[in-house]
PDB file of N, CA, C and O in Angstrom:
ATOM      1  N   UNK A   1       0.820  -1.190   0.000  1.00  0.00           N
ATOM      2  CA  UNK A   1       0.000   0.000   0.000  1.00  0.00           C
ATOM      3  C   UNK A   1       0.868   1.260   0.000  1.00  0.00           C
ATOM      4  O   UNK A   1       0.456   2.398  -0.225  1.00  0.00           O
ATOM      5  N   UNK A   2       2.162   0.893   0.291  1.00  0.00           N
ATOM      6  CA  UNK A   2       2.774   2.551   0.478  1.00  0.00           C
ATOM      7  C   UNK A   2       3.394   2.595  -1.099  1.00  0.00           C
ATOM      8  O   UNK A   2       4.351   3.349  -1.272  1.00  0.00           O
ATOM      9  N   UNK A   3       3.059   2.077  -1.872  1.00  0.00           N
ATOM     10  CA  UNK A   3       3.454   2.579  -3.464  1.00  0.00           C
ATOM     11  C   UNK A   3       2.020   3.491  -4.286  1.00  0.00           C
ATOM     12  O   UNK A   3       1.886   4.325  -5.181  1.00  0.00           O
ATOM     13  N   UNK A   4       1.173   2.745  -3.366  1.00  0.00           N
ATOM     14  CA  UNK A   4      -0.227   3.732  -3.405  1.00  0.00           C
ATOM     15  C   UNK A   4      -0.183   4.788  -2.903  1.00  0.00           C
ATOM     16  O   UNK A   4      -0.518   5.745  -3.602  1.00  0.00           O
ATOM     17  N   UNK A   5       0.227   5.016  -1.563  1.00  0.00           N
ATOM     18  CA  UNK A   5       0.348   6.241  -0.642  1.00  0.00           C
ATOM     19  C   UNK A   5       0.857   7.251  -1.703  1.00  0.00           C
ATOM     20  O   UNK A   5       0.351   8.373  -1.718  1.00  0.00           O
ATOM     21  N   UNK A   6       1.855   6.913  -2.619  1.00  0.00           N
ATOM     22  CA  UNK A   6       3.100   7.610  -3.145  1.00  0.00           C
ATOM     23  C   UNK A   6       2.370   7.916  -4.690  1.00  0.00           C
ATOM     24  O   UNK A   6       2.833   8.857  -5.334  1.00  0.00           O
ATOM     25  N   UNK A   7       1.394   7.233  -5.190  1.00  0.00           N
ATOM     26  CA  UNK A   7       0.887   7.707  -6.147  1.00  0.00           C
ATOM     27  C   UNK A   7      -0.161   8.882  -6.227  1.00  0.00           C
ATOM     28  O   UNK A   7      -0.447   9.820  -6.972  1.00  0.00           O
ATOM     29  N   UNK A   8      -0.502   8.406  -5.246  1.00  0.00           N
ATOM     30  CA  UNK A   8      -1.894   9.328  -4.786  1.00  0.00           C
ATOM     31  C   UNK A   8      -1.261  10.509  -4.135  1.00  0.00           C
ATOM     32  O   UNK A   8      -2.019  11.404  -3.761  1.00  0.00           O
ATOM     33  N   UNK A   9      -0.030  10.632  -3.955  1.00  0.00           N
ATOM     34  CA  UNK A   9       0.220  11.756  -3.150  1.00  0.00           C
ATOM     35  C   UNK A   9       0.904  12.845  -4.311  1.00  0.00           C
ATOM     36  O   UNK A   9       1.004  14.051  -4.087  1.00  0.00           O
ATOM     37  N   UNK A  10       1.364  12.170  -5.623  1.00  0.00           N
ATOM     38  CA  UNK A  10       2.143  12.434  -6.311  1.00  0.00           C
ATOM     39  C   UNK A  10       1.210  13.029  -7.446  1.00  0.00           C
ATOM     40  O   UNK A  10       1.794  13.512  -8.416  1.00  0.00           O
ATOM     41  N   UNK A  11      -0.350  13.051  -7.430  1.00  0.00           N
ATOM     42  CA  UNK A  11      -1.502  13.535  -8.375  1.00  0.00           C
ATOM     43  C   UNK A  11      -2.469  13.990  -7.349  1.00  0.00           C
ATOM     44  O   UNK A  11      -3.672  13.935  -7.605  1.00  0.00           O
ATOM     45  N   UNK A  12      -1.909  14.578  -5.841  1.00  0.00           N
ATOM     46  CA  UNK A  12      -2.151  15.619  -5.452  1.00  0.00           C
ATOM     47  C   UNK A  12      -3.647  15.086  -4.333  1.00  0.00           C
ATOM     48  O   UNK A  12      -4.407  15.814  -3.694  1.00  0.00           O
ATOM     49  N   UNK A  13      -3.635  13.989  -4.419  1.00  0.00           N
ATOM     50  CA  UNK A  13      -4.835  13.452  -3.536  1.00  0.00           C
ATOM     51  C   UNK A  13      -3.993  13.546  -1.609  1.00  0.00           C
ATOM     52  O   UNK A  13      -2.834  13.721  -1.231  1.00  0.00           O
ATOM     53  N   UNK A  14      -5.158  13.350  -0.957  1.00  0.00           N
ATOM     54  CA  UNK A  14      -4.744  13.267   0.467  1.00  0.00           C
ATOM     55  C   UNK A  14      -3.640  11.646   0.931  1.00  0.00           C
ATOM     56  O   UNK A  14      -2.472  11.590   1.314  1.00  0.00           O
ATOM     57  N   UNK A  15      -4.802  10.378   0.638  1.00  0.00           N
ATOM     58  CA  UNK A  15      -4.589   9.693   0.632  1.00  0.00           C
ATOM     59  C   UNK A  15      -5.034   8.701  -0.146  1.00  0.00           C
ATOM     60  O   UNK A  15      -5.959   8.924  -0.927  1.00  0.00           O
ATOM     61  N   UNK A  16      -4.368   7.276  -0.045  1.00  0.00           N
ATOM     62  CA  UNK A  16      -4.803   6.598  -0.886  1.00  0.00           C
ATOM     63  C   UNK A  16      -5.991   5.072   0.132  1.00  0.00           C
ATOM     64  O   UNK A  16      -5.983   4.595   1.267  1.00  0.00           O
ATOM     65  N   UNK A  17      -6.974   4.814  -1.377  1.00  0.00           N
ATOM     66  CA  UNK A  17      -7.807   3.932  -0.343  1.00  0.00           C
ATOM     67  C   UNK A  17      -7.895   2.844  -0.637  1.00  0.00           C
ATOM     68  O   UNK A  17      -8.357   2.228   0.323  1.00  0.00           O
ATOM     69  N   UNK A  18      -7.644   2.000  -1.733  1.00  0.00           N
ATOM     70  CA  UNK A  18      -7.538   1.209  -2.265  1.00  0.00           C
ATOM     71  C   UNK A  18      -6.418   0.584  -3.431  1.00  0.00           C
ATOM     72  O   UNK A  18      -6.018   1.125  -4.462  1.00  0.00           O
ATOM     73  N   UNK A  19      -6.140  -0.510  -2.963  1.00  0.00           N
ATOM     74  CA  UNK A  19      -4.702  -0.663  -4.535  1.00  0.00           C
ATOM     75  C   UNK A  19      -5.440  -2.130  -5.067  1.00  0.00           C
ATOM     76  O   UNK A  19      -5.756  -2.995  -4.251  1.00  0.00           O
ATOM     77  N   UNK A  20      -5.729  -2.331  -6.942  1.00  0.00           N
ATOM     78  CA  UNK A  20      -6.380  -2.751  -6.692  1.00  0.00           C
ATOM     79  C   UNK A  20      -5.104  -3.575  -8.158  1.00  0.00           C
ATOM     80  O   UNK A  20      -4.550  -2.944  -9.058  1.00  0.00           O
ATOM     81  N   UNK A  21      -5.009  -5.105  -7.877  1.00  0.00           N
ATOM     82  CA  UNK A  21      -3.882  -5.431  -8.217  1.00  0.00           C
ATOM     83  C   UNK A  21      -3.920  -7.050  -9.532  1.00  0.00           C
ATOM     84  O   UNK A  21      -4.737  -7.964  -9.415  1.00  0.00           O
ATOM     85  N   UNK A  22      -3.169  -7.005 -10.306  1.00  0.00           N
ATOM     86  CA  UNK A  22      -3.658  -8.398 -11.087  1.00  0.00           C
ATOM     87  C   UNK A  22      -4.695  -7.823 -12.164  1.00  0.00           C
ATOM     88  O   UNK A  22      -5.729  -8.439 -12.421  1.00  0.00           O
ATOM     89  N   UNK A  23      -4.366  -6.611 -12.780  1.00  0.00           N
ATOM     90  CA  UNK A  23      -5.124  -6.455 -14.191  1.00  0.00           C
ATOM     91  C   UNK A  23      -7.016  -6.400 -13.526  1.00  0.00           C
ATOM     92  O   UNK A  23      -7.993  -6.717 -14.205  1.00  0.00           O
ATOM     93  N   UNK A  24      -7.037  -6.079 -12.567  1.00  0.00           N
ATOM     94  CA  UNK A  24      -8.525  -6.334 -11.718  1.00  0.00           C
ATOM     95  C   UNK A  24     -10.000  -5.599 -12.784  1.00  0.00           C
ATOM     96  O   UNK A  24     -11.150  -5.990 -12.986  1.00  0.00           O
ATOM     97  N   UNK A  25      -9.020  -4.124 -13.358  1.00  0.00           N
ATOM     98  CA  UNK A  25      -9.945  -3.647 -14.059  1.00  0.00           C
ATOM     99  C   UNK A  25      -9.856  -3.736 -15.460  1.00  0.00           C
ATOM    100  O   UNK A  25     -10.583  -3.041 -16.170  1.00  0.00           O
ATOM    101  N   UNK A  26      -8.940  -4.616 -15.980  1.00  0.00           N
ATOM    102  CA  UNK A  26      -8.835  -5.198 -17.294  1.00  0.00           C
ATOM    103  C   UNK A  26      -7.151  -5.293 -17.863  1.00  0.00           C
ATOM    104  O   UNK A  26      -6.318  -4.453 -17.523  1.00  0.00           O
ATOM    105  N   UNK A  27      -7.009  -5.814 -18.271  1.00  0.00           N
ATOM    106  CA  UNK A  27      -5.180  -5.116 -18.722  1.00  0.00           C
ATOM    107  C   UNK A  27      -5.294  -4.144 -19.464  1.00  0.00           C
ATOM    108  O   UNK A  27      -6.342  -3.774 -19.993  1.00  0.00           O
ATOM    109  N   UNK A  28      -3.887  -3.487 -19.600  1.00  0.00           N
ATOM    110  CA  UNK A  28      -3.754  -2.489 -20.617  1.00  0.00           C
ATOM    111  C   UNK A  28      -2.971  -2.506 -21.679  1.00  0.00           C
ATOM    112  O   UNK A  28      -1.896  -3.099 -21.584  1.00  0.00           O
ATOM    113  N   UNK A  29      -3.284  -1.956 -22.739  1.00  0.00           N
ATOM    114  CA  UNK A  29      -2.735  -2.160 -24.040  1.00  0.00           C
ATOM    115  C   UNK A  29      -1.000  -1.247 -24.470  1.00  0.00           C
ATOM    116  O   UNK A  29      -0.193  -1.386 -25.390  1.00  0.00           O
ATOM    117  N   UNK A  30      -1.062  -0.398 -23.330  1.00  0.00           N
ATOM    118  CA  UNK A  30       0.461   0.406 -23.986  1.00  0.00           C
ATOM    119  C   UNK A  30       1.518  -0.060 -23.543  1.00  0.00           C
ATOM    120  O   UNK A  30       1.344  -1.099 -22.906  1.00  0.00           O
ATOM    121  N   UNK A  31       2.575   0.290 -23.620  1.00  0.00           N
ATOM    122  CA  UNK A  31       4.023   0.263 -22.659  1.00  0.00           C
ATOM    123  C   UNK A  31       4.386   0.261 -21.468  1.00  0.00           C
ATOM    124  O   UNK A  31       4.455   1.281 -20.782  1.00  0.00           O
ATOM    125  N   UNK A  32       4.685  -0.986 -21.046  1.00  0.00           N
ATOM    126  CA  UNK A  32       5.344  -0.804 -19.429  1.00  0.00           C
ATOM    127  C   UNK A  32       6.262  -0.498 -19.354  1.00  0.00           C
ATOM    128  O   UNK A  32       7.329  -0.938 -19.782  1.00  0.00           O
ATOM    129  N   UNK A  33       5.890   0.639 -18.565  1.00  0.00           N
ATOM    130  CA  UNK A  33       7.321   1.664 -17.672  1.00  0.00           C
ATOM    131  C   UNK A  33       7.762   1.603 -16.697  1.00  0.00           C
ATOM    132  O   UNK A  33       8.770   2.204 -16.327  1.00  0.00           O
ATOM    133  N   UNK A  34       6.879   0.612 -15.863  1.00  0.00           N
ATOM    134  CA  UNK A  34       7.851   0.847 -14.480  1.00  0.00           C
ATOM    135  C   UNK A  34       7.385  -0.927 -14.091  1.00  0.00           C
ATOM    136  O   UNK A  34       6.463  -1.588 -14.570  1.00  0.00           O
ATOM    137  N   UNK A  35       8.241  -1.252 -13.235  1.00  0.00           N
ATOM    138  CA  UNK A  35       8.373  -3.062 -13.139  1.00  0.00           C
ATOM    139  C   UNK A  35       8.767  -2.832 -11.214  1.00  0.00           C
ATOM    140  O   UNK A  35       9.402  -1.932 -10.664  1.00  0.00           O
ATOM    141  N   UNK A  36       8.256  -3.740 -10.775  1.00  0.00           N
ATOM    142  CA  UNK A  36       8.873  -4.157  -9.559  1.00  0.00           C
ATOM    143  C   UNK A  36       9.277  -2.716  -8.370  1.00  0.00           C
ATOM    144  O   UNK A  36      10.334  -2.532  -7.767  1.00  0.00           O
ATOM    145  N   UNK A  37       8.131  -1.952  -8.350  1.00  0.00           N
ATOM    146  CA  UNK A  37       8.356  -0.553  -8.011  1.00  0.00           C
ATOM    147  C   UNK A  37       8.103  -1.031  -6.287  1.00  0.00           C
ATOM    148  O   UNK A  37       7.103  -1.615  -5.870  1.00  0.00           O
ATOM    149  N   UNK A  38       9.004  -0.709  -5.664  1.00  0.00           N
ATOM    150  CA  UNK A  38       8.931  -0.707  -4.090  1.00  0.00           C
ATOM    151  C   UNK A  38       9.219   0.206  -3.130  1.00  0.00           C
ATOM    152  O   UNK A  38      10.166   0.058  -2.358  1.00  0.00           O
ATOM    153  N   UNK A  39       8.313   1.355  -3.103  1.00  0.00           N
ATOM    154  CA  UNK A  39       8.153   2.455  -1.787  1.00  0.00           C
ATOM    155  C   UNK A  39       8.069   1.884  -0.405  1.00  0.00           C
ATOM    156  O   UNK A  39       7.716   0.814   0.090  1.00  0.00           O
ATOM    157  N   UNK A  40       8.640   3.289   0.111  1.00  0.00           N
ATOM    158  CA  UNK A  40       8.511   3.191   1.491  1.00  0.00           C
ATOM    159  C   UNK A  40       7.374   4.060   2.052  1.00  0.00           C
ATOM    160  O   UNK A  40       7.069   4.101   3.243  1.00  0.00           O
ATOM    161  N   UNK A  41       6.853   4.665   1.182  1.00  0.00           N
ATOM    162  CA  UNK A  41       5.169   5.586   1.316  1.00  0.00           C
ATOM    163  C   UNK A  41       6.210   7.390   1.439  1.00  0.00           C
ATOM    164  O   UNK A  41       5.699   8.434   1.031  1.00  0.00           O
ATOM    165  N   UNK A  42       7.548   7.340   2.026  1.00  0.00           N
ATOM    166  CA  UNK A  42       7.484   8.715   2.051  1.00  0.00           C
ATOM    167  C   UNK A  42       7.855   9.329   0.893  1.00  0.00           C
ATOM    168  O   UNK A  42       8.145  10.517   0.757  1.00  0.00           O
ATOM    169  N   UNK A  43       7.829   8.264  -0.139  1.00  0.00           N
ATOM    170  CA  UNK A  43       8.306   9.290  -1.384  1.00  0.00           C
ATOM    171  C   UNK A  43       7.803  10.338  -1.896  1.00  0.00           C
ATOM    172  O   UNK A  43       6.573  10.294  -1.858  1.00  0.00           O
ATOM    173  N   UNK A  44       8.361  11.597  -2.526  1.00  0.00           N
ATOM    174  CA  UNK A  44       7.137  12.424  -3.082  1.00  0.00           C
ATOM    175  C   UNK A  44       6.734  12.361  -4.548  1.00  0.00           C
ATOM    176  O   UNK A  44       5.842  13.026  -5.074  1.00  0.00           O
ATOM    177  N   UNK A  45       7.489  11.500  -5.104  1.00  0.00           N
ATOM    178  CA  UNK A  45       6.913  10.771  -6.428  1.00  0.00           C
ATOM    179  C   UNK A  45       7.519   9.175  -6.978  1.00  0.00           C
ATOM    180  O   UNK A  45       8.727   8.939  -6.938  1.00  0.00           O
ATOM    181  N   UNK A  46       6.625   8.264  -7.426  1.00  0.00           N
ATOM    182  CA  UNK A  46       7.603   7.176  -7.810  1.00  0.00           C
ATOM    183  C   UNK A  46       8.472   7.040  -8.301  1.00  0.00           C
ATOM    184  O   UNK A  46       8.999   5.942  -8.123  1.00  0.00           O
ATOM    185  N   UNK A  47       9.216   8.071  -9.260  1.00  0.00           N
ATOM    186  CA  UNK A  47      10.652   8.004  -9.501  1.00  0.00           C
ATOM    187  C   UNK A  47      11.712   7.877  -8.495  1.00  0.00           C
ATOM    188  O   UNK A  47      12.767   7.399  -8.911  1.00  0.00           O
ATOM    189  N   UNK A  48      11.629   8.331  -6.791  1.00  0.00           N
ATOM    190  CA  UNK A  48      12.180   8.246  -6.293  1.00  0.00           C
ATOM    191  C   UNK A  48      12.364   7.036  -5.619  1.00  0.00           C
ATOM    192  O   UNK A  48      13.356   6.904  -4.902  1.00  0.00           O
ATOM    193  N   UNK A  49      11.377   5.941  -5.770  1.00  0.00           N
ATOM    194  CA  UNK A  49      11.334   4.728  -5.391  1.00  0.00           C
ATOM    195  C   UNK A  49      11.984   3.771  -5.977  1.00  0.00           C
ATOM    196  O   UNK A  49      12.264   3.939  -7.164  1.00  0.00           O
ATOM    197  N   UNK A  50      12.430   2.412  -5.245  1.00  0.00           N
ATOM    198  CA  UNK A  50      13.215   1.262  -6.151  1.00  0.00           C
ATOM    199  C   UNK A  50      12.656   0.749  -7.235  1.00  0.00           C
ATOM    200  O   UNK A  50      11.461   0.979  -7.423  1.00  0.00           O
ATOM    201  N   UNK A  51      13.329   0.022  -8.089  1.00  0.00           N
ATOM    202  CA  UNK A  51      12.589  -0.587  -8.657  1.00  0.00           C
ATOM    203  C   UNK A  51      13.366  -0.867 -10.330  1.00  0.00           C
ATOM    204  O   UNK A  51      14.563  -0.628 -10.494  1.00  0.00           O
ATOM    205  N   UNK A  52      12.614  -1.311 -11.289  1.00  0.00           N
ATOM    206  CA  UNK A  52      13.977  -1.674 -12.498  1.00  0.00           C
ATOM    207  C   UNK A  52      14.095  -0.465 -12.905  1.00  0.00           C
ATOM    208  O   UNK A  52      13.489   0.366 -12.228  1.00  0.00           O
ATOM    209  N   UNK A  53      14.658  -0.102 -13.759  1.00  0.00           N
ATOM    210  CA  UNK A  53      15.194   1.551 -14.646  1.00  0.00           C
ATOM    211  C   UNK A  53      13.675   1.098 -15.477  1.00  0.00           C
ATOM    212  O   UNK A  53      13.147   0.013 -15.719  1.00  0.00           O
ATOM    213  N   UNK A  54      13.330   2.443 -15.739  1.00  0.00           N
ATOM    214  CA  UNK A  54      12.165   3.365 -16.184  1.00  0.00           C
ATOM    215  C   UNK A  54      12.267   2.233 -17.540  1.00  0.00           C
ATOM    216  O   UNK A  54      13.320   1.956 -18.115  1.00  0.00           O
ATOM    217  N   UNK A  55      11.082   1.743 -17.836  1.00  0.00           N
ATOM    218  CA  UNK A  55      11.109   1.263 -19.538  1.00  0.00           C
ATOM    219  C   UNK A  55      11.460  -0.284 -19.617  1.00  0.00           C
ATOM    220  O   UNK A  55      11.242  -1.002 -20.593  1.00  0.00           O
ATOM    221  N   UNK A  56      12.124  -0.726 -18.248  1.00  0.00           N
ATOM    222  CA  UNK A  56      13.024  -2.227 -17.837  1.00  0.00           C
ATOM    223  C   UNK A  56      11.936  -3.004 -17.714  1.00  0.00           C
ATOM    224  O   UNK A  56      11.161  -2.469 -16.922  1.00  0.00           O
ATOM    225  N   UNK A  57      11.565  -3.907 -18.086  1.00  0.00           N
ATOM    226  CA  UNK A  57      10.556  -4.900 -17.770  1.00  0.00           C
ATOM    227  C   UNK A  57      10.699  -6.200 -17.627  1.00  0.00           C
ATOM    228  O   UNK A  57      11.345  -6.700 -18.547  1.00  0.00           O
ATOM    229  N   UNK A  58      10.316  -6.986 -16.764  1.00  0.00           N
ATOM    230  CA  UNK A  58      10.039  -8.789 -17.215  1.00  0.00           C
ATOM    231  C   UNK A  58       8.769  -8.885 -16.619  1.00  0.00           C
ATOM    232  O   UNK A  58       8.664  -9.501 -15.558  1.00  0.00           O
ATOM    233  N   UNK A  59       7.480  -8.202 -17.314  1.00  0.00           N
ATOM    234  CA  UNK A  59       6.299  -8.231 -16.751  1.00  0.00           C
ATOM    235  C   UNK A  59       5.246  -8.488 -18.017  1.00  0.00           C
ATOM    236  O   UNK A  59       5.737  -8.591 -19.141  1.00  0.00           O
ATOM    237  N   UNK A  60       4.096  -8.571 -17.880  1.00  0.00           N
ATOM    238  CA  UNK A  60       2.791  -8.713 -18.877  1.00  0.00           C
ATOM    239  C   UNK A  60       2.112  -7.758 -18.220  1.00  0.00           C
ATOM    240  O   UNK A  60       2.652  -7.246 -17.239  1.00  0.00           O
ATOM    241  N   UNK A  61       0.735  -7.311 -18.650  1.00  0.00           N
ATOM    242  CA  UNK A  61      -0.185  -6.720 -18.728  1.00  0.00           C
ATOM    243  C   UNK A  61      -1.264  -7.062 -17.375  1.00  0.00           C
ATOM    244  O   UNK A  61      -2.109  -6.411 -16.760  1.00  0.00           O
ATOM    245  N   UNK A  62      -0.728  -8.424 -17.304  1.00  0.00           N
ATOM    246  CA  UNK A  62      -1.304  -9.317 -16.423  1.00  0.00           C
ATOM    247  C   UNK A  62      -1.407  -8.716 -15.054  1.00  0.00           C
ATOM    248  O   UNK A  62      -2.379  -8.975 -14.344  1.00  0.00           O
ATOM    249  N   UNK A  63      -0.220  -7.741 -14.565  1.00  0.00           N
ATOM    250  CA  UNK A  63       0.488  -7.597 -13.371  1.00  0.00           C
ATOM    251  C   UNK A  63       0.133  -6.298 -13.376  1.00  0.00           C
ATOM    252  O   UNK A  63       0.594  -5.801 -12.348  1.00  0.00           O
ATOM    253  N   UNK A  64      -0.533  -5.383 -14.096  1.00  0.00           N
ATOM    254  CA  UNK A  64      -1.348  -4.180 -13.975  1.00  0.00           C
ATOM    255  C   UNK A  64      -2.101  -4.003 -12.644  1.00  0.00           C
ATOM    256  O   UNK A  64      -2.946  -4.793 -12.224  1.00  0.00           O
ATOM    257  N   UNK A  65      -1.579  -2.540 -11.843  1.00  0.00           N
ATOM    258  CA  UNK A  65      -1.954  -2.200 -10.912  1.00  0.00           C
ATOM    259  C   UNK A  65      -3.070  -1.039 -11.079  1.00  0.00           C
ATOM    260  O   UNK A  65      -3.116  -0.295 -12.059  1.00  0.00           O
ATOM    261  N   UNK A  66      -3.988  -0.987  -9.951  1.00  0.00           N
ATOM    262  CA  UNK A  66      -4.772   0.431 -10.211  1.00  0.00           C
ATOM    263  C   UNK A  66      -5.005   0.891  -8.897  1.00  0.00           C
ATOM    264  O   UNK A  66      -5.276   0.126  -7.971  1.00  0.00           O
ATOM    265  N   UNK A  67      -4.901   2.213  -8.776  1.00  0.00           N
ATOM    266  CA  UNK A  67      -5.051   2.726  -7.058  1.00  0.00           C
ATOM    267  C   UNK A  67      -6.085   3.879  -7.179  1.00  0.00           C
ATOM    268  O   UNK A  67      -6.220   4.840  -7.936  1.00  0.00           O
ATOM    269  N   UNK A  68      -6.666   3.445  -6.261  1.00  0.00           N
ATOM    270  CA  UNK A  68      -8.077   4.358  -5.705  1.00  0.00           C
ATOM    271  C   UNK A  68      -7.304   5.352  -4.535  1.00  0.00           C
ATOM    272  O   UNK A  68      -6.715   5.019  -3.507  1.00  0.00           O
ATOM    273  N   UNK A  69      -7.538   6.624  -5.083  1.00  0.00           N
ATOM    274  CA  UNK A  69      -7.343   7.830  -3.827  1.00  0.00           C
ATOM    275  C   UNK A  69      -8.206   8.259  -3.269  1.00  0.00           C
ATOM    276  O   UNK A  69      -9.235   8.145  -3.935  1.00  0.00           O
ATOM    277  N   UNK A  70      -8.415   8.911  -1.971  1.00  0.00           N
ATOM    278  CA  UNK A  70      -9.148   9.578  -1.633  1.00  0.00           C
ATOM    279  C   UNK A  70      -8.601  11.244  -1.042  1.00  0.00           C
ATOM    280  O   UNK A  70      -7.439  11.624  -1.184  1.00  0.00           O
ATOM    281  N   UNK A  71      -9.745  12.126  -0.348  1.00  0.00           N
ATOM    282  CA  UNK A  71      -9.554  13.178   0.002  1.00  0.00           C
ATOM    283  C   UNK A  71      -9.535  14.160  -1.098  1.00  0.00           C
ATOM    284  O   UNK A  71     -10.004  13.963  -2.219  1.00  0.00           O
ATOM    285  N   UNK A  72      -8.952  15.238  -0.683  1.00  0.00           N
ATOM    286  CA  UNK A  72      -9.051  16.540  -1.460  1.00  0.00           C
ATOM    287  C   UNK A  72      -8.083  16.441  -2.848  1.00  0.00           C
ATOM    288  O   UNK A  72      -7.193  15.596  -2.936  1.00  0.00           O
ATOM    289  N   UNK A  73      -8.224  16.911  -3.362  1.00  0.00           N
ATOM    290  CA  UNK A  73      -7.384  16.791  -4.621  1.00  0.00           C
ATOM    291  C   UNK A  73      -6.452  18.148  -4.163  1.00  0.00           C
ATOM    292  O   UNK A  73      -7.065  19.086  -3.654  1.00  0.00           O
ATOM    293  N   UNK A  74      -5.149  18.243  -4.321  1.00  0.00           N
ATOM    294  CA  UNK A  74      -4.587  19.729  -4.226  1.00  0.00           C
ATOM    295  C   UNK A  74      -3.762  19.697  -5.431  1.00  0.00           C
ATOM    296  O   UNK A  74      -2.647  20.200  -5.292  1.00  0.00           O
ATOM    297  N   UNK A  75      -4.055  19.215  -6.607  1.00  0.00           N
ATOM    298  CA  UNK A  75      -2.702  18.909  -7.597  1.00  0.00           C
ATOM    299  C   UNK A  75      -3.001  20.481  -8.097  1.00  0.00           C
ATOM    300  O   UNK A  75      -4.098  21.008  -7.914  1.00  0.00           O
ATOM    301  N   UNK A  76      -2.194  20.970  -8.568  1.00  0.00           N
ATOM    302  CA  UNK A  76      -2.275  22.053  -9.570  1.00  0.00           C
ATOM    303  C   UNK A  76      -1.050  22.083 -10.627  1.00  0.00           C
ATOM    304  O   UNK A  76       0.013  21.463 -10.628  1.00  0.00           O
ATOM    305  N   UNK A  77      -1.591  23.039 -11.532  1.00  0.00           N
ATOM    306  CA  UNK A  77      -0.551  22.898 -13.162  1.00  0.00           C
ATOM    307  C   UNK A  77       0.408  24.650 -13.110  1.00  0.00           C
ATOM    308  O   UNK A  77       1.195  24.951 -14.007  1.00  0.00           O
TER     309      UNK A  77
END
């Protein structure tokens, strides 16, 4: 859950409420970019987290994550 914490915090939500894991809401059809991503929740975006180099994969579509945020939104452009 703290790779959720770190997404949701990183598109400006409070927190995160759900991670929902295994292609749950269908797979997806583009490019995997990020593989084996492992936070510690205080990151302030997933780049700063472990994980293979950006674009590195030994994954399928299969292994598609999706995270539910909650709270206020504060993202701005």
């Amino acid at each position: 859950m703290a790779d959720a914490f770190v997404v949701c915090r990183q598109l400006g939500y409070e927190r995160a409420h759900a991670v929902r894991r295994g292609a749950f809401y269908g797979k997806g059809s583009g490019l995997i970019w990020m593989d084996n991503v492992k936070c510690t929740g205080k990151e302030a975006s997933l780049e700063e987290c472990r994980g293979h180099p950006l674009g590195s994969h030994d994954c399928d579509h299969s292994e598609d994550a999706r995270v539910v945020c909650a709270g206020t939104n504060n993202f701005t452009l």
